[in-house]
C-alpha positions, 0 to 999 in steps of 0.5 A: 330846358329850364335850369332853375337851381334856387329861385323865388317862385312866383305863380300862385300858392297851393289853396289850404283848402286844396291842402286840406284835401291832399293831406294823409289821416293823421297829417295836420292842415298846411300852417303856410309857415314854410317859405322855403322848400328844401329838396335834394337831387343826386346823380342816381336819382333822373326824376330829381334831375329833371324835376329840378331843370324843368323847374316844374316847381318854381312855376307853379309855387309860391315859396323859394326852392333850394336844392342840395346835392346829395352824393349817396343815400347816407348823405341824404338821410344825414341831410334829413335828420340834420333837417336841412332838406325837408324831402330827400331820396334814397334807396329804399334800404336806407331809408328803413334804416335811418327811420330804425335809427330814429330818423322820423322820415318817411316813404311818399313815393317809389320813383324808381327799379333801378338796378343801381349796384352790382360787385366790380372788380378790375379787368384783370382781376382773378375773381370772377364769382362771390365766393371768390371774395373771401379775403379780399379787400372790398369797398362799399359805402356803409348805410348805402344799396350796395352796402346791403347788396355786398351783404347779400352777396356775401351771405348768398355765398357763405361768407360773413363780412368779417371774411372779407377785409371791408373798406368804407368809401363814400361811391366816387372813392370806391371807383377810385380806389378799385381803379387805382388797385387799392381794393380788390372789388367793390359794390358799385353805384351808378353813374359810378359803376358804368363809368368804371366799366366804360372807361376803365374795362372794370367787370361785374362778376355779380348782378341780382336785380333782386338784391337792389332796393327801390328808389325812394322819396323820403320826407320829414314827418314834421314837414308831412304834417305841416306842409302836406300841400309841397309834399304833394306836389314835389310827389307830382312832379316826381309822377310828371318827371318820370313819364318826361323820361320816358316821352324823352329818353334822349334829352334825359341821358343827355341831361344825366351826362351833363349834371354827372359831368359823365359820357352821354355813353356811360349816362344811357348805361345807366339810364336805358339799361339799369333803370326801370321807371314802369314800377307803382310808385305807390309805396306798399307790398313790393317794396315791403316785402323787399325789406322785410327780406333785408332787415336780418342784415341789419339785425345780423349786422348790428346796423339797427339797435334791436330787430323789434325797432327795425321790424316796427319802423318798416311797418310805419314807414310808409305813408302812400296818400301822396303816391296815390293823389299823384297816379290818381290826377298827377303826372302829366307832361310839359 
């Protein structure tokens, strides 16, 4: 493998003709301005870890590829809105969240199924279902999946947040601190979440596939419309990154362990077992109708500043061209 965290690419450049083609109905044709690509890449998101150590974009560019790590999806959107990477992932939750809060991103690609967080709690713990949480002391990382996954949970079991005493950790903290028996439970993020249960015999007493959000590619509007020709092909490589996983189950939980500094163990747990790479990555009426089920929590929960701006953010977030350009021609292996 390849590792290439930032180099100056030296193939050749995408045409503008070939970006005039790519580009969405409403995206401007590719300026040439950028001469730097600014992506992030995180311990949940296998496709960016592959992409990245291939360096299936460096090969095939002619501008400098900077990466930035990004520890939970409220990183990456504050990355995004900072403008200091031009295309980002998240779950899918967060990103309406962020484009409700005036964060002008949007949606490219759904990379992912993962079933990423559940409720944790210590081995020895004397709760074993929601209902149970009443009271407790429980950690999440606001703004994060398994912030509206407790959410969820909680609403599923007649709770309201305000039953619950609520610590916001970032994902590492909130291991720590359910380890360390500082809280009660914790939704949980993988690797995160599997290594807490590999190594610490930490329980999930709540599991609901249903209750995670997609795995999302997010970029800069403005960035959409100026450099339509990287965005597509960073959706390529991410197209091409997850048949490489597929084709390649080992080398990409061996990669997992070693960026995660994990247990090749604890990285085919969350890999093999909690992430499902067969989804359309073509962002449309799945991933729609996911949201729409959770946009009330962010209304209930004061998250967004009005449920006419969160409702009309989800029906501009996505922009599908790229997604489709990809399945259509992308994706090929190396």
């Amino acid at each position: 493998m390849n590792r290439r965290p930032t180099t100056t690419l030296t193939v050749l450049a995408l045409s503008l003709t070939l970006t005039g083609c790519l580009a969405g109905e409403d995206a401007a044709p590719t300026t040439g301005r950028a001469d730097t690509l600014r992506l992030d890449y995180a311990h949940y998101n296998v496709a960016a870890l592959v992409v990245r150590d291939q360096g299936w974009l460096e090969e095939d560019l002619d501008v400098d590829v900077e990466w930035v790590l990004s520890e939970g999806s409220n990183k990456a959107n504050e990355n995004l809105r900072a403008r200091t990477i031009d295309i980002g992932s998240t779950a899918g939750t967060p990103a309406l969240l962020a484009r409700a809060n005036g964060t002008p991103l949007k949606v490219v690609d759904v990379y992912s199924r993962p079933e990423w967080s559940a409720i944790v709690v210590p081995a020895d713990s004397d709760i074993e279902a929601p209902a149970d949480l009443a009271g407790a002391t429980v950690a999440a990382t606001s703004g994060t999946d398994p912030y509206f996954f407790l959410l969820q949970t909680l609403d599923g079991a007649g709770i309201d947040i305000g039953d619950i005493d609520y610590a916001d950790l970032q994902h590492a903290d909130g291991r720590t601190a359910l380890e360390n028996g500082d809280v009660d439970a914790w939704a949980g993020l993988d690797p995160h979440m599997a290594a807490s249960e590999l190594e610490s015999g930490s329980r999930l007493i709540h599991r609901d596939l249903a209750l995670n959000s997609f795995g999302t590619l997010n970029a800069d509007e403005d960035f959409i419309a100026s450099e339509p020709a990287l965005v597509q092909a960073v959706v390529d490589a991410y197209e091409r990154a997850r048949s490489w996983i597929t084709d390649h189950p080992d080398a990409a939980v061996d990669l997992l362990a070693e960026e995660a500094g994990i247990d090749p163990g604890i990285a085919a747990l969350q890999l093999t077992e909690r992430t499902h790479l067969d989804n359309d990555p073509v962002p449309g009426d799945e991933l729609h109708g996911t949201l729409e089920r959770i946009l009330p929590y962010l209304v209930d929960n004061g998250l967004v500043r009005s449920e006419e701006e969160a409702t009309a953010a989800l029906e501009t977030l996505f922009d599908p061209t790229f997604a489709r350009n990809a399945a259509d021609g992308g994706g090929e292996d190396g």
